[in-house]
VOGU-3710 file (C-alpha; in Angstrom, 3 decimals, decimal comma):
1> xxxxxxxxxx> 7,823/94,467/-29,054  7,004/91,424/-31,577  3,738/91,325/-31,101  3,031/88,611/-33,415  2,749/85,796/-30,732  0,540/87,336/-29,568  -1,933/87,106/-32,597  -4,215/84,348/-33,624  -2,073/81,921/-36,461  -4,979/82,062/-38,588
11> xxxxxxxxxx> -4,627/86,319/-38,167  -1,166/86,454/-38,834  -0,564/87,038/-42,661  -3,309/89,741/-43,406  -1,714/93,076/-45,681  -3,994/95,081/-43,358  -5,172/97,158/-46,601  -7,692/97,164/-49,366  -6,974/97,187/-52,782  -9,392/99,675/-53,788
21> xxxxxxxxxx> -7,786/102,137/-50,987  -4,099/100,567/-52,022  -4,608/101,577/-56,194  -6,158/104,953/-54,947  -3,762/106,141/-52,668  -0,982/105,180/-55,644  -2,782/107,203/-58,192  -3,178/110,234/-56,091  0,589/109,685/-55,039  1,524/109,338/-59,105
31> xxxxxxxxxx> -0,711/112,891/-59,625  1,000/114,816/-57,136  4,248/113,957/-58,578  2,969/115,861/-61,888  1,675/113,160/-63,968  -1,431/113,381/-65,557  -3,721/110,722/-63,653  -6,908/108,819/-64,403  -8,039/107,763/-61,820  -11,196/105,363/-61,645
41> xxxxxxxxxx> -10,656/103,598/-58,897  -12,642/104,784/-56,229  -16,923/104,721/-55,653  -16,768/108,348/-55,112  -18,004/110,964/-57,115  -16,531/113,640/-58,690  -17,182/116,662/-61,351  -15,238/117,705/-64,301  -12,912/120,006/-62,148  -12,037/116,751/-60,424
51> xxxxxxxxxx> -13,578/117,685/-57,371  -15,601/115,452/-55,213  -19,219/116,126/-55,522  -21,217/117,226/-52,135  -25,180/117,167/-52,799  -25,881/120,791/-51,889  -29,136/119,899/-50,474  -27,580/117,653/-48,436  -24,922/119,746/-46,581  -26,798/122,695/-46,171
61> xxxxxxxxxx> -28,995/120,840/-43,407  -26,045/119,314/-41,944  -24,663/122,762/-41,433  -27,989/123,353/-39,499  -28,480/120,640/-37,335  -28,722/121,758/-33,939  -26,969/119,982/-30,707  -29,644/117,891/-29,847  -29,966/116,182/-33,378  -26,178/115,324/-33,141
71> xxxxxxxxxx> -24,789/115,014/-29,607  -27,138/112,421/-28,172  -26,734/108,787/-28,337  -29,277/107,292/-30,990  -31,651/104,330/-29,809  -29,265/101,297/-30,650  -31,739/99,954/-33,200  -31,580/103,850/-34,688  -34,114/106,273/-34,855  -37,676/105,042/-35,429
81> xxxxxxxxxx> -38,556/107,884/-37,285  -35,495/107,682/-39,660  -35,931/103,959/-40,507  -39,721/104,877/-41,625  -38,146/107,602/-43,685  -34,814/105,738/-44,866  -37,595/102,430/-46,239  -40,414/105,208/-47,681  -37,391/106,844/-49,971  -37,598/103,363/-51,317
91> xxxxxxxxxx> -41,295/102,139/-51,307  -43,068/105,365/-50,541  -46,335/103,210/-50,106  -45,000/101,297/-46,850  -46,366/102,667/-43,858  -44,176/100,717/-41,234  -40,358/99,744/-41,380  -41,261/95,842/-40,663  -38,307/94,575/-38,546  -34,681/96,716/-39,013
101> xxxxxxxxxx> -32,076/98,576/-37,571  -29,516/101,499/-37,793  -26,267/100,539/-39,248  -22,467/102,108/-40,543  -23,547/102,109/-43,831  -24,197/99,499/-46,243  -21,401/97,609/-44,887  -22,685/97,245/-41,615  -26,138/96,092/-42,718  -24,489/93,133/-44,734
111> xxxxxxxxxx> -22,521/91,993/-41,650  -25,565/91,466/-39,861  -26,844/89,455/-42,349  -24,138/86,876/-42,115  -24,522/86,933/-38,526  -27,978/86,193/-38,013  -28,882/84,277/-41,147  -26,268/81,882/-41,807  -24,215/79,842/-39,238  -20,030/80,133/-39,099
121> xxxxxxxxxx> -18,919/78,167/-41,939  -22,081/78,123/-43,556  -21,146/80,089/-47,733  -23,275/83,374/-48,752  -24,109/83,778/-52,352  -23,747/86,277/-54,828  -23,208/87,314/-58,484  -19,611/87,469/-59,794  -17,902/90,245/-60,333  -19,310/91,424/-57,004
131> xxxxxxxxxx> -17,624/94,490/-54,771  -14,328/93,353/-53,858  -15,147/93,780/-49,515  -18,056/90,980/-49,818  -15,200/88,403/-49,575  -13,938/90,309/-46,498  -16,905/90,581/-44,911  -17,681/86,728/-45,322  -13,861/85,971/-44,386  -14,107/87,951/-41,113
141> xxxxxxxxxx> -17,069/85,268/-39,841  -15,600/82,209/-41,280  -17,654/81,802/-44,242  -16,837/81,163/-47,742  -18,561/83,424/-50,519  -19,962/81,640/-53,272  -20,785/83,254/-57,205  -23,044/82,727/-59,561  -21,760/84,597/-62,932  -23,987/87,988/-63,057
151> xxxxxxxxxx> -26,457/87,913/-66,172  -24,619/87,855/-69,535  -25,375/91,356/-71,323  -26,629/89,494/-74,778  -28,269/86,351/-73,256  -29,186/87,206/-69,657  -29,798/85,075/-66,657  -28,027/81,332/-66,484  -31,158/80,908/-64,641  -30,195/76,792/-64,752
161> xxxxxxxxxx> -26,784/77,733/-63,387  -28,395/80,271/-60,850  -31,019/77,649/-59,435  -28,249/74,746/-59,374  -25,991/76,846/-56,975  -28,978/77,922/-54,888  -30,003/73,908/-54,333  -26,755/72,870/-53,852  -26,333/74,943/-50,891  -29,237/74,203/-49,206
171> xxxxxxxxxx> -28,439/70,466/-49,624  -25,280/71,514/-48,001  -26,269/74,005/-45,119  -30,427/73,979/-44,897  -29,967/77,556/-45,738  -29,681/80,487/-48,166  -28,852/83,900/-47,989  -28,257/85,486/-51,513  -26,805/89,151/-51,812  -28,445/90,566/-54,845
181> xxxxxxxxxx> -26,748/94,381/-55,949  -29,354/95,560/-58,402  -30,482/97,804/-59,733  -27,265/99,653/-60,404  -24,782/97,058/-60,024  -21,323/97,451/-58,284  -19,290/96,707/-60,878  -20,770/96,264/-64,499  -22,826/98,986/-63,764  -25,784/96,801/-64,891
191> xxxxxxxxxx> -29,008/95,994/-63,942  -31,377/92,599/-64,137  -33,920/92,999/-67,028  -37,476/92,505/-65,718  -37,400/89,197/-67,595  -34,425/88,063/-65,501  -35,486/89,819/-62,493  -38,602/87,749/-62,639  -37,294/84,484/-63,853  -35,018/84,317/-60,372
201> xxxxxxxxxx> -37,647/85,300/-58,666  -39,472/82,526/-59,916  -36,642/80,147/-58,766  -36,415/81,506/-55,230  -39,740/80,783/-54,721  -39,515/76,980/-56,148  -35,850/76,594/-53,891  -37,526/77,625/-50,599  -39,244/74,571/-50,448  -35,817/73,186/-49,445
211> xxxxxxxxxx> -35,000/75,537/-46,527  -35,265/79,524/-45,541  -33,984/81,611/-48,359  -33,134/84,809/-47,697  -32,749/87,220/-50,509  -30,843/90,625/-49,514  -31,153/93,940/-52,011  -27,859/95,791/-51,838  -29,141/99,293/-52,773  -26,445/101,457/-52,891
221> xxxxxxxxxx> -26,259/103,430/-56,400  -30,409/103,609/-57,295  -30,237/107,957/-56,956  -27,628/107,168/-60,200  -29,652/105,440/-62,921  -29,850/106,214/-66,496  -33,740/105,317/-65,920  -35,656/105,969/-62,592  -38,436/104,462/-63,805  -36,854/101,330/-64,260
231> xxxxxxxxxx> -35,754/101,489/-60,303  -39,341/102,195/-59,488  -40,440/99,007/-61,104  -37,865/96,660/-60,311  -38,170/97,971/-56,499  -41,604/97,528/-56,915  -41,436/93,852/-58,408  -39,338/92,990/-55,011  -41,631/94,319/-52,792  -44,373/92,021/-54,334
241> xxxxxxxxxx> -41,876/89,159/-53,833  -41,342/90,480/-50,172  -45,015/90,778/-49,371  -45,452/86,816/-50,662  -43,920/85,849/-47,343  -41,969/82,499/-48,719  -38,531/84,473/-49,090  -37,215/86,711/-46,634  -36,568/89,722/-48,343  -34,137/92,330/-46,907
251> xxxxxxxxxx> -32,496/95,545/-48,119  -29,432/97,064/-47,182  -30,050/100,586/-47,734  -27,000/103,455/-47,341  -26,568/107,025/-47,616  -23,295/107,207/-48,521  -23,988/107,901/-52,333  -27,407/108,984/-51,723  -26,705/111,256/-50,212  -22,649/112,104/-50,691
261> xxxxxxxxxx> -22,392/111,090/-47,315  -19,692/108,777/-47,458  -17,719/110,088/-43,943  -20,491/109,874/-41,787  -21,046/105,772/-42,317  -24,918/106,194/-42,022  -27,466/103,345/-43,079  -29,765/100,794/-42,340  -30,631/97,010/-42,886  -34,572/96,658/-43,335
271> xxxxxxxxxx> -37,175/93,537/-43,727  -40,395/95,331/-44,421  -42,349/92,342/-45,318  -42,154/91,124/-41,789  -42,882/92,029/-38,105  -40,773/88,646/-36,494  -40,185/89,739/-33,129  -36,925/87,231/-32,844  -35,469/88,880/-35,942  -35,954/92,276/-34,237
281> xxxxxxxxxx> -34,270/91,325/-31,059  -31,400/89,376/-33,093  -30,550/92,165/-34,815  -30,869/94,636/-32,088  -28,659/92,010/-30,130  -25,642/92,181/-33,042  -25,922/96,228/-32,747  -25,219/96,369/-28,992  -22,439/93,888/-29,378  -20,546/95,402/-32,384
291> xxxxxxxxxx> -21,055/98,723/-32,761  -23,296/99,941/-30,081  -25,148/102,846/-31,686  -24,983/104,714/-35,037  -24,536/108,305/-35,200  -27,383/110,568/-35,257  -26,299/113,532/-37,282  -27,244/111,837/-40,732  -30,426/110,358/-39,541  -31,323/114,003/-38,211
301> xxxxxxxxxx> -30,186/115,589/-41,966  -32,415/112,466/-43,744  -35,516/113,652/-41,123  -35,134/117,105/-42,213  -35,113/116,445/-45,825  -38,193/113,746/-45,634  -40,620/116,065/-44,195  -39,717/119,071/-46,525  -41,225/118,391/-50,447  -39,335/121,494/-51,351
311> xxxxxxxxxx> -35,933/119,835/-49,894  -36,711/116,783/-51,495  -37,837/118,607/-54,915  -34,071/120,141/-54,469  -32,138/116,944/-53,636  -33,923/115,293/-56,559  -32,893/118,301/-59,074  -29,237/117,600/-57,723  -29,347/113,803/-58,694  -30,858/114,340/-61,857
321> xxxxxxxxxx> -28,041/116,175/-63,042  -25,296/114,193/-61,527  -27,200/111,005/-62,986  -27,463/112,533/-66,836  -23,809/113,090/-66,151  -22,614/110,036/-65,439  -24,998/108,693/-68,116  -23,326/111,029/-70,862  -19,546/109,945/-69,593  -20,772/106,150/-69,961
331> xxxxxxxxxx> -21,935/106,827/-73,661  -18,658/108,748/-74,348  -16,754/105,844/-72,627  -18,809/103,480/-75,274  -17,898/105,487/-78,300  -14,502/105,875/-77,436  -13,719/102,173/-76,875  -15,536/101,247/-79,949  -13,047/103,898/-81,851  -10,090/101,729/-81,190
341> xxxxxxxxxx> -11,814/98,671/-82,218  -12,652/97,357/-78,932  -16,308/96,039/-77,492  -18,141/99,435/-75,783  -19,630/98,982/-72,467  -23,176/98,512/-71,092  -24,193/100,769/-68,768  -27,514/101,013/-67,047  -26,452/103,170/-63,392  -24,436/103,545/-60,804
351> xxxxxxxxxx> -20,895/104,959/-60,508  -19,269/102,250/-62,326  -18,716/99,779/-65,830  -16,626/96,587/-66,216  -14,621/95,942/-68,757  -12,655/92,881/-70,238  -9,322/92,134/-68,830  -7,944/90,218/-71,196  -6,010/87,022/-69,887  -4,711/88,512/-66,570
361> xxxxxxxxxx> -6,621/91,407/-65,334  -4,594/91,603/-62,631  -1,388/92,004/-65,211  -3,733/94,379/-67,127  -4,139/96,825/-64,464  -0,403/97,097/-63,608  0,564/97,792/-67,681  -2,815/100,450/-67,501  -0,590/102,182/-64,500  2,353/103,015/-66,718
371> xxxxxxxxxx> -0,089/105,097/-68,872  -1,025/106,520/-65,791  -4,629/104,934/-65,700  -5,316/103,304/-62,674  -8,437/100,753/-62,836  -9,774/98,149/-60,269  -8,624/94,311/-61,318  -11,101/91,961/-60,342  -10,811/88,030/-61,149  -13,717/88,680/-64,340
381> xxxxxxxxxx> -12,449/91,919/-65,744  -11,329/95,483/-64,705  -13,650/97,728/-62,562  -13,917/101,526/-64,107  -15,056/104,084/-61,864  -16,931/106,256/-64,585  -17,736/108,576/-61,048  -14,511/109,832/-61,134  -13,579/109,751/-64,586  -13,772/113,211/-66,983
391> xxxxxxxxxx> -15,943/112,972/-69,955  -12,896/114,933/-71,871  -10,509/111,897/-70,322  -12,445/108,787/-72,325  -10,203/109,050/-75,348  -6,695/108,414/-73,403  -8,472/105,899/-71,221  -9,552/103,948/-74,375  -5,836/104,057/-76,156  -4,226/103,331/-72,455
401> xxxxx> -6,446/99,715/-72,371  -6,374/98,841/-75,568  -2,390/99,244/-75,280  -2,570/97,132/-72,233  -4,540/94,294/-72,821
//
């Protein structure tokens, strides 16, 4: 049977993949077939062996976890007591969650965002390149995604630019919601500079005179950065912002990389600086109706690990040395490009780096694949997954794009 009919027109001409799934299934295709692959295409991470990394720690209490801390159905908001624990892993000073809820991962907290903040057609904003699903997720509600270019790595913040955008869509709409990813940026591996960090601050503030601004922290990669201390501050630094009370400020929090838990689709979207009773029963609303209930297994193996210092002394060890790693393959990635005569790459955390795709990334990526290096194109430049990428590998990489651009 055609079903097609039967289909909305405006649902009709959709590939029905992702092209961050697509490239990776095609490089793991092109390695079983023999060839010698590089592939740095998906947020994963894996070691040197090329196998993917499982935080010890982690597991170990997941192999423990008794019926009743998996089998039961979770409170549809989640579990009070892993929300508290979920926001203190973040701003260990808190002593109450504020307003939030349970969701499938990161992903699932930013879809509530658009559908409690911002009305169908209304445009979310964010820094360009951004993670290729935001446009997704903003397509799937009718709403355009917006960009402001991410801080340039010599001059910083177009802080004119950045305040222009914000104003001109609350002339438009009476509203802003702005997804910020940082620290740790997904995909220039980047983060704002305190001076930046400050200076939009500064702006929100001065823009919310002109309609509810809502500024949401997509923390996915902060476990991964070269410096933890700079995490503490800049987390620290939004929480004053938070506490201020003119800008909502949200966080969608995951522990997918956190804690290697990518399967089990466990996370959370938070507003600690607030107690509004409609935005608790909004939210809790947009669970029932979507997904119901998250599952409880990961919020049981994040309880166990909170209340244990020694567990947490042990997960901590385990991130330090996966952090120093991917630190050490983003300085060999840097001295390699900078052999063949090419610009090196900034790298402050998280699992990946962006790098120049010459007139057509797009075009750029496909000539990379018949080196067998398979990259993420992206409209500004080429995502490189440095998480899955062997220190020993940097020097074929680097001959493989400079041949291709």
């Amino acid at each position: 049977m055609d079903a097609t009919a039967h289909l909305l027109p405006t649902r009709r001409d959709f590939a029905g993949d992702d092209l961050i799934f697509t490239l990776n299934g095609r490089a793991q295709k092109r390695a079983a077939e023999g060839a010698a692959v590089i592939n740095a295409t998906i947020g994963a991470l894996y070691d040197d062996a090329g196998k993917l990394v499982v935080l010890d720690t982690v597991m170990a209490q997941w192999k423990q976890l008794a019926s009743a801390e998996v089998a039961p159905y979770a409170p549809i908001g989640g579990d009070p007591t892993y929300l508290l624990n979920l926001v203190q892993r973040h701003w260990p000073t808190l002593t109450s969650i504020g307003v939030g809820v349970a969701t499938p991962g990161g992903s699932g907290a930013l879809a509530l965002t658009l559908k409690n903040l911002l009305d169908r057609g209304n445009a979310v904003l964010t820094a360009a390149p951004y993670w290729g699903p935001y446009s997704t997720l903003a397509a799937e509600v009718g709403m355009p995604l917006h960009t402001v270019p991410y801080p340039d790595v010599t001059t910083g913040i177009d802080i004119g630019m950045w305040e222009a955008a914000c104003r001109d869509t609350l002339d438009a709409q009476g509203r802003l919601v702005l997804w910020l990813n940082d620290p740790c940026h997904n995909p220039t591996g980047r983060s704002f500079s305190r001076a930046d960090r400050l200076a939009l601050l500064e702006m929100l503030r001065d823009v919310s005179s002109q309609g509810p601004v809502s500024l949401i922290l997509d923390l996915a990669y902060l476990d991964y950065a070269r410096d933890p201390q700079q995490v503490r501050d800049a987390l620290d630094d939004y929480a004053a912002f938070g506490a201020e009370g003119n800008v909502l400020v949200g966080a969608c929090l995951s522990l997918s990389k956190a804690y290697t838990l990518y399967g089990a689709r466990a996370g959370a979207l938070v507003f600690p600086w607030t107690t509004d009773a409609a935005l608790h029963g909004a939210l809790i609303t947009s669970c029932r109706g979507t997904w119901s209930n998250c599952a409880r297994a990961p919020m049981s193996v994040l309880n166990r690990i909170s209340k244990d210092s020694a567990l947490q002394a042990a997960l901590e060890t385990e991130h330090a040395a996966w952090r120093t790693l991917l630190a050490r393959r983003a300085t060999a990635l840097d001295a390699a490009l900078k052999a063949e005569g090419l610009p090196g790459c900034a790298y402050d955390g998280g699992f990946f780096v962006t790098l120049d795709g010459g007139a057509d990334p797009f075009a750029t990526c496909e000539r990379m694949q018949t080196h067998h290096v398979f990259v993420i194109p992206l409209p500004e430049g080429l995502r490189v997954g440095i998480c899955a990428m062997r220190e020993s590998d940097v020097g074929k990489f680097a001959a493989a794009y400079k041949a291709s651009l």
